[in-house]
VMD Tcl script that builds the backbone (N, CA, C; Angstrom):
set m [mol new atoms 282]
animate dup $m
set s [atomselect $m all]
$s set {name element resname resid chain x y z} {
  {N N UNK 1 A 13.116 12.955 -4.251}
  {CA C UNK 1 A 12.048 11.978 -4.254}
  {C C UNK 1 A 12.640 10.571 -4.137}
  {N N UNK 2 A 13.923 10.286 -4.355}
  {CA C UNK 2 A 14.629 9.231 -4.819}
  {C C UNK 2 A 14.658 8.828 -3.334}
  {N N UNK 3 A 15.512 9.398 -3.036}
  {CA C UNK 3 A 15.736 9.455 -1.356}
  {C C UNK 3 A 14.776 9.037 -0.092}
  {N N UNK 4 A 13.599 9.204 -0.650}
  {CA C UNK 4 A 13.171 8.835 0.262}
  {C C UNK 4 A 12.297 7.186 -0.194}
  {N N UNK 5 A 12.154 7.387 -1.911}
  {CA C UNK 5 A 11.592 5.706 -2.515}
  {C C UNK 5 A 12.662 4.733 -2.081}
  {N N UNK 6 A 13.722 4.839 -2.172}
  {CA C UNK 6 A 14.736 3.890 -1.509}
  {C C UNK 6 A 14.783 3.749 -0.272}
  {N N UNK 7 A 13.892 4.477 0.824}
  {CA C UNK 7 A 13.746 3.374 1.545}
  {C C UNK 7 A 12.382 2.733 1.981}
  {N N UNK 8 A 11.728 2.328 1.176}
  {CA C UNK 8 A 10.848 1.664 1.308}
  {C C UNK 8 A 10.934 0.391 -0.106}
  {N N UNK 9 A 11.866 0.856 -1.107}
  {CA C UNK 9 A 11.869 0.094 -2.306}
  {C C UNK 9 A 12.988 -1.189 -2.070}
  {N N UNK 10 A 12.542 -1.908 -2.415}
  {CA C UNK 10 A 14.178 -3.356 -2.793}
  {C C UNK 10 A 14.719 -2.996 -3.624}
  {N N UNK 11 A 15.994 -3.657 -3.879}
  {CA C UNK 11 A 17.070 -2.882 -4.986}
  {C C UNK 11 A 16.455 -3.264 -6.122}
  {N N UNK 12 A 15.730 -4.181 -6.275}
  {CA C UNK 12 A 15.202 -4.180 -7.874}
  {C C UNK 12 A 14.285 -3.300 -8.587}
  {N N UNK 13 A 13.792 -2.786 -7.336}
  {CA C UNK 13 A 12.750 -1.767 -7.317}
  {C C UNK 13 A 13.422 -0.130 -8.011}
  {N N UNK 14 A 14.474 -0.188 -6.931}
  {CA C UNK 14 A 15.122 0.931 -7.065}
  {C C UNK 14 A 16.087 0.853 -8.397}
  {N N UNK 15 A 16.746 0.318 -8.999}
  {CA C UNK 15 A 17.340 -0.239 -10.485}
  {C C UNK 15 A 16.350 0.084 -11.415}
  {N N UNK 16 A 15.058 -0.199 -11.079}
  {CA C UNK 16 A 13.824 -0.436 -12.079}
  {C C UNK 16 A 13.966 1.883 -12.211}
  {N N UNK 17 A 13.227 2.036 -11.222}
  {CA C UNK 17 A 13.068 3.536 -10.839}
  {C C UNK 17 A 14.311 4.603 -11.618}
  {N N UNK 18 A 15.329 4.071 -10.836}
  {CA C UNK 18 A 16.890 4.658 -11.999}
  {C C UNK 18 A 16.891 4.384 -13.088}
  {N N UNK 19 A 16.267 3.177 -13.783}
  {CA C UNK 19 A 16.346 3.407 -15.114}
  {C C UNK 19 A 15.184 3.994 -15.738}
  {N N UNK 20 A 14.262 4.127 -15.301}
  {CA C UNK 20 A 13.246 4.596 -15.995}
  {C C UNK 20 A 13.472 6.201 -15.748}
  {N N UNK 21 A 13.868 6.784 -15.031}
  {CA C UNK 21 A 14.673 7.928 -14.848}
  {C C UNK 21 A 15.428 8.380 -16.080}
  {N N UNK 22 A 16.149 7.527 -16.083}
  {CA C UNK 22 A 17.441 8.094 -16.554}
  {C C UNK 22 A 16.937 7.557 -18.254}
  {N N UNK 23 A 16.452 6.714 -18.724}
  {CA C UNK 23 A 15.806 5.955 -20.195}
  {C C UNK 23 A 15.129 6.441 -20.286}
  {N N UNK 24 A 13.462 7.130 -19.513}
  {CA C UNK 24 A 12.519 7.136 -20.118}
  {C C UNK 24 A 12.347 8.372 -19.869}
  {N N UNK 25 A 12.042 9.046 -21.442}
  {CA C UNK 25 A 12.007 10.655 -20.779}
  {C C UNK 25 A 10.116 11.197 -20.852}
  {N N UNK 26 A 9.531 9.734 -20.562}
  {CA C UNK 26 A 7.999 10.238 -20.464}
  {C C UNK 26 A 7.728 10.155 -18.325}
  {N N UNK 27 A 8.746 9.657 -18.011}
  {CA C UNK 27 A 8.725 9.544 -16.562}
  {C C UNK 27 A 9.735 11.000 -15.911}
  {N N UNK 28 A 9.011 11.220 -15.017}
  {CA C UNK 28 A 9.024 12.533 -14.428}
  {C C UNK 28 A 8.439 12.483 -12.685}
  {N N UNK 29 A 8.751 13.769 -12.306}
  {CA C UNK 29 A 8.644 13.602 -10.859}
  {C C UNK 29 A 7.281 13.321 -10.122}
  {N N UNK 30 A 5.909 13.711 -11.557}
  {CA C UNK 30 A 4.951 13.197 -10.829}
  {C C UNK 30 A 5.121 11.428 -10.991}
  {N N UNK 31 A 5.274 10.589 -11.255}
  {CA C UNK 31 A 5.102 9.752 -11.606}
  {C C UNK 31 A 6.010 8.731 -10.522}
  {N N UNK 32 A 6.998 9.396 -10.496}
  {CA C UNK 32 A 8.099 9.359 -9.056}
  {C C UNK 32 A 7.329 9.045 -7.243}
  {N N UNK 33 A 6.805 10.728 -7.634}
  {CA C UNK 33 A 5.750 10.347 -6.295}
  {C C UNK 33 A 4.565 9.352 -6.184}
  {N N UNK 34 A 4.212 9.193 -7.272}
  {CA C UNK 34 A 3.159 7.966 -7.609}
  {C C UNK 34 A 3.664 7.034 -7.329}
  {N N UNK 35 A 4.389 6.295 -7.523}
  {CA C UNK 35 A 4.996 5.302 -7.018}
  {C C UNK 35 A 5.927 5.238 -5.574}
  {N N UNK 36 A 6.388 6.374 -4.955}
  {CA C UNK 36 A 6.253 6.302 -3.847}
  {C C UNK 36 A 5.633 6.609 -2.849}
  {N N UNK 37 A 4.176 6.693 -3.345}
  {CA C UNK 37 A 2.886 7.294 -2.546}
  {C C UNK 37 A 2.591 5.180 -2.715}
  {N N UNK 38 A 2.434 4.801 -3.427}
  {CA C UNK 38 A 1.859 3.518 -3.862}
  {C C UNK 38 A 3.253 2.543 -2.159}
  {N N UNK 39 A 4.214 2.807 -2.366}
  {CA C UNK 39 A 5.385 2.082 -1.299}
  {C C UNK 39 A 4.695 2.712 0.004}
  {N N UNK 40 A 4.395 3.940 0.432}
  {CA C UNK 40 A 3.938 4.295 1.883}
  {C C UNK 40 A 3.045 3.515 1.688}
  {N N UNK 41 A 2.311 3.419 1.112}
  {CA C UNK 41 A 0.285 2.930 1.262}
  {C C UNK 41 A 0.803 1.314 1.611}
  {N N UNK 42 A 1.532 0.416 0.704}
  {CA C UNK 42 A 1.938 -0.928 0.636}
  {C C UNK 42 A 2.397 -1.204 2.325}
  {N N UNK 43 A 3.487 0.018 2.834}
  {CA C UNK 43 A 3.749 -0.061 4.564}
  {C C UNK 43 A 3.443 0.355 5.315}
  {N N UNK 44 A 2.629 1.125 5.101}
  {CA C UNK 44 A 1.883 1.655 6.476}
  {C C UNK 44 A 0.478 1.679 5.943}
  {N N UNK 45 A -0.307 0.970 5.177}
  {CA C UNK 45 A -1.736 0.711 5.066}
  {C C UNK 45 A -2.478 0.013 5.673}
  {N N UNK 46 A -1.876 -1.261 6.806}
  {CA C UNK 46 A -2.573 -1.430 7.710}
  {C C UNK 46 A -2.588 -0.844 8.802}
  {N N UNK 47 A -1.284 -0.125 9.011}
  {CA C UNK 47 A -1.369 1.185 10.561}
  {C C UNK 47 A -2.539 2.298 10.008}
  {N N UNK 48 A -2.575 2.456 8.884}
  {CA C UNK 48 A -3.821 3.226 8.750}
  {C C UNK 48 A -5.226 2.791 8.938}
  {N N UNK 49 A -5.413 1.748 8.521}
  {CA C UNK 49 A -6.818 1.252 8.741}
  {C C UNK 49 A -7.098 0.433 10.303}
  {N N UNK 50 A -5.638 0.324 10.641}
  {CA C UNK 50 A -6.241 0.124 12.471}
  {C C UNK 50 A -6.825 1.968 13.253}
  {N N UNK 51 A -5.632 2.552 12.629}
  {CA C UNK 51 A -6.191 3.649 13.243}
  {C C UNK 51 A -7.745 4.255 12.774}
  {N N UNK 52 A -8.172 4.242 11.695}
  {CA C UNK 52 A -9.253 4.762 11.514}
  {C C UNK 52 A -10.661 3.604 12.188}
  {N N UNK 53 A -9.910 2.484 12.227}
  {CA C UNK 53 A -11.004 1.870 13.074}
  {C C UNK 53 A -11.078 2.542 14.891}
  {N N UNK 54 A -9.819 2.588 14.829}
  {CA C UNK 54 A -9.533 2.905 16.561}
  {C C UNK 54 A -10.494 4.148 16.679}
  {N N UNK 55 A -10.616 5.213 15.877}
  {CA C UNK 55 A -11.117 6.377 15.980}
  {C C UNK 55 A -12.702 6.236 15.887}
  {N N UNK 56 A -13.210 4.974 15.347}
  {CA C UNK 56 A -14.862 4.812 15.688}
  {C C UNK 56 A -14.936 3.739 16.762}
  {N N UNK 57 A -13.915 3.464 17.648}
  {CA C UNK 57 A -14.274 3.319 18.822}
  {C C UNK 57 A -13.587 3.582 20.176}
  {N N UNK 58 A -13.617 4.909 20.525}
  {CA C UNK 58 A -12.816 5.541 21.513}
  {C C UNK 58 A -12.833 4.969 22.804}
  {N N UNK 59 A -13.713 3.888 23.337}
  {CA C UNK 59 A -13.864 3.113 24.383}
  {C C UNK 59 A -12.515 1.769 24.527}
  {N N UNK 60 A -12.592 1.777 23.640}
  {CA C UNK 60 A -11.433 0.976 23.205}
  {C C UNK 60 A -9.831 1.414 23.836}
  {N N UNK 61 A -10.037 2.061 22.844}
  {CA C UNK 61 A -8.599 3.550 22.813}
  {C C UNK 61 A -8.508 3.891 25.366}
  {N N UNK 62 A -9.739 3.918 25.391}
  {CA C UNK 62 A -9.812 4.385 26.473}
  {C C UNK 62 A -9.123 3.169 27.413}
  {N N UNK 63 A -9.840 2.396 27.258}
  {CA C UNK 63 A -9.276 1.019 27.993}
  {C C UNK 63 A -7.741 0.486 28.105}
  {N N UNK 64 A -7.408 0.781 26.774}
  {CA C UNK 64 A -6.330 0.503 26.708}
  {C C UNK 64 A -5.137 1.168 27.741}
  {N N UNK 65 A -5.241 2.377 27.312}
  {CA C UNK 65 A -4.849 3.653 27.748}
  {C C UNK 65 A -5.061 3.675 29.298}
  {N N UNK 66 A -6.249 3.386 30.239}
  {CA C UNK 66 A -6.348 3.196 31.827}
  {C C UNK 66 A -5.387 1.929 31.799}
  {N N UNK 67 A -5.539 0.493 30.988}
  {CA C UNK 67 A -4.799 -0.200 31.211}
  {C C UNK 67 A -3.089 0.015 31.607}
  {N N UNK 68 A -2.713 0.821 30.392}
  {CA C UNK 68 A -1.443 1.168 30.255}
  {C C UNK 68 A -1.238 2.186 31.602}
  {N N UNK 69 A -1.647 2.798 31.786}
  {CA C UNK 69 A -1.429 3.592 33.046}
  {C C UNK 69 A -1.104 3.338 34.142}
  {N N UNK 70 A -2.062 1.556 34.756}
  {CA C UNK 70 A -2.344 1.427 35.756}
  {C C UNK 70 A -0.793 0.629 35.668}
  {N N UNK 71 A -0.646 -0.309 34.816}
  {CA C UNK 71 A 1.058 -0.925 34.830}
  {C C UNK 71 A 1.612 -0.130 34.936}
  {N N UNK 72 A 1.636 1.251 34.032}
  {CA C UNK 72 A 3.061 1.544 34.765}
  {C C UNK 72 A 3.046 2.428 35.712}
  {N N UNK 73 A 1.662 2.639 36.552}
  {CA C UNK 73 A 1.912 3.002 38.206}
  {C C UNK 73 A 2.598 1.687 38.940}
  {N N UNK 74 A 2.461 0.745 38.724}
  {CA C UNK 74 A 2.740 -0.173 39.168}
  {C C UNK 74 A 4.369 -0.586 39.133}
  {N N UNK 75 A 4.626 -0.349 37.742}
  {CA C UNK 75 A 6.124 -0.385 37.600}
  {C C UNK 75 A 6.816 0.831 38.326}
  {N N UNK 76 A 6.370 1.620 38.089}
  {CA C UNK 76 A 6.975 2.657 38.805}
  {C C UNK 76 A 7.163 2.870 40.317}
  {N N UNK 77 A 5.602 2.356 40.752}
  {CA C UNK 77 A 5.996 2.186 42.099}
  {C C UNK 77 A 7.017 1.196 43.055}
  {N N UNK 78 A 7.599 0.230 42.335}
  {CA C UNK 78 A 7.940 -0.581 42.341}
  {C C UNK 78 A 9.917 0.344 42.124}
  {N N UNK 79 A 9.642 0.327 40.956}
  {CA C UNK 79 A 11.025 1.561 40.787}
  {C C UNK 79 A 11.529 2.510 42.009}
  {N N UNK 80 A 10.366 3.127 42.376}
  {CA C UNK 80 A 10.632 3.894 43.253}
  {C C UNK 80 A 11.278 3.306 44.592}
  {N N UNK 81 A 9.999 2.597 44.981}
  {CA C UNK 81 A 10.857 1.914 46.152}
  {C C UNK 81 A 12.243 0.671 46.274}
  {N N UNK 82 A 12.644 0.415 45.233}
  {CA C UNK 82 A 14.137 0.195 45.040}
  {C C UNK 82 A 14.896 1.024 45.056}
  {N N UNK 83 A 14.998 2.427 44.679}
  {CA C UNK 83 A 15.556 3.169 44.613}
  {C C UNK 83 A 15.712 4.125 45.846}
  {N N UNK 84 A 14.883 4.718 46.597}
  {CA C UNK 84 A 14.577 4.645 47.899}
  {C C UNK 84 A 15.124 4.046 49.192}
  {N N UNK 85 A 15.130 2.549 48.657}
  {CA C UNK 85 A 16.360 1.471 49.884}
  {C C UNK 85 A 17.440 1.506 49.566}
  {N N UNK 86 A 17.518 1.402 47.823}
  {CA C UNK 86 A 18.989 1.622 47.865}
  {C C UNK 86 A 19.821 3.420 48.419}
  {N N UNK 87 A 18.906 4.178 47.740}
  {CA C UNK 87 A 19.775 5.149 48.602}
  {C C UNK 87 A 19.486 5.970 50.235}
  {N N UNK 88 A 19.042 5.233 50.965}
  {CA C UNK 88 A 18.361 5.313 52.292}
  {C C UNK 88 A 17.533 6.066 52.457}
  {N N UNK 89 A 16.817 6.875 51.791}
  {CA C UNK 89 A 15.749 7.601 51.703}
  {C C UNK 89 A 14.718 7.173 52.078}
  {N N UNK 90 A 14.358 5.392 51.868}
  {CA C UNK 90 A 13.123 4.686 52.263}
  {C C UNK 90 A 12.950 4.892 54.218}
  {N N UNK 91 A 14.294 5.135 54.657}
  {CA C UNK 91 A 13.739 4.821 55.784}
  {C C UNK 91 A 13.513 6.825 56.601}
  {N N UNK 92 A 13.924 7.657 55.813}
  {CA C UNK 92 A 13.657 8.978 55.945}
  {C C UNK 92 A 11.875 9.172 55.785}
  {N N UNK 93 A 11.554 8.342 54.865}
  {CA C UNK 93 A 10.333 8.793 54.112}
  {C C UNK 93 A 9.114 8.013 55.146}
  {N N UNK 94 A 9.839 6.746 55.825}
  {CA C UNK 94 A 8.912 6.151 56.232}
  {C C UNK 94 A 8.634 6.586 57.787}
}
mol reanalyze $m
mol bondsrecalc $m
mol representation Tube
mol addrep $m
């Protein structure tokens, strides 16, 4: 459990956690995950609440997504035909 609170904790955090470990024998592994359920929620609680917004509006999600597509047909096509002149293929193809 340690292993993975350290990396989301600062070292004071983690000092705090080891000693209450190792001093307090009313702290235990649920209490462990409680507090590193509390560190996920603190870093990734706004990637959660964009996503659950994203999911009541799939038009959105959609747009984006044709957007993203259409660049990178674009990049790609672009890729391609550099690659093509450089290895003489452009003028096979054409």
């Amino acid at each position: 459990m340690f292993a993975l609170y350290e990396l989301f904790a600062n070292d004071a955090e983690k000092a705090e956690m080891i000693d209450k470990y190792v001093n307090d024998r009313a702290f235990g592994y649920g209490h462990a995950k409680q507090a590193l359920m509390a560190k996920i929620e603190e870093r990734f609680g706004a990637a959660a609440d964009r996503y659950e917004a994203l999911k009541k509006n799939p038009a959105e999600v959609d747009e984006v997504l044709r957007h993203g597509a259409k660049r990178a047909r674009e990049l790609a096509r672009i890729t391609l035909d550099e690659a093509r002149a450089a290895s003489g293929l452009g003028r096979m193809l054409a």
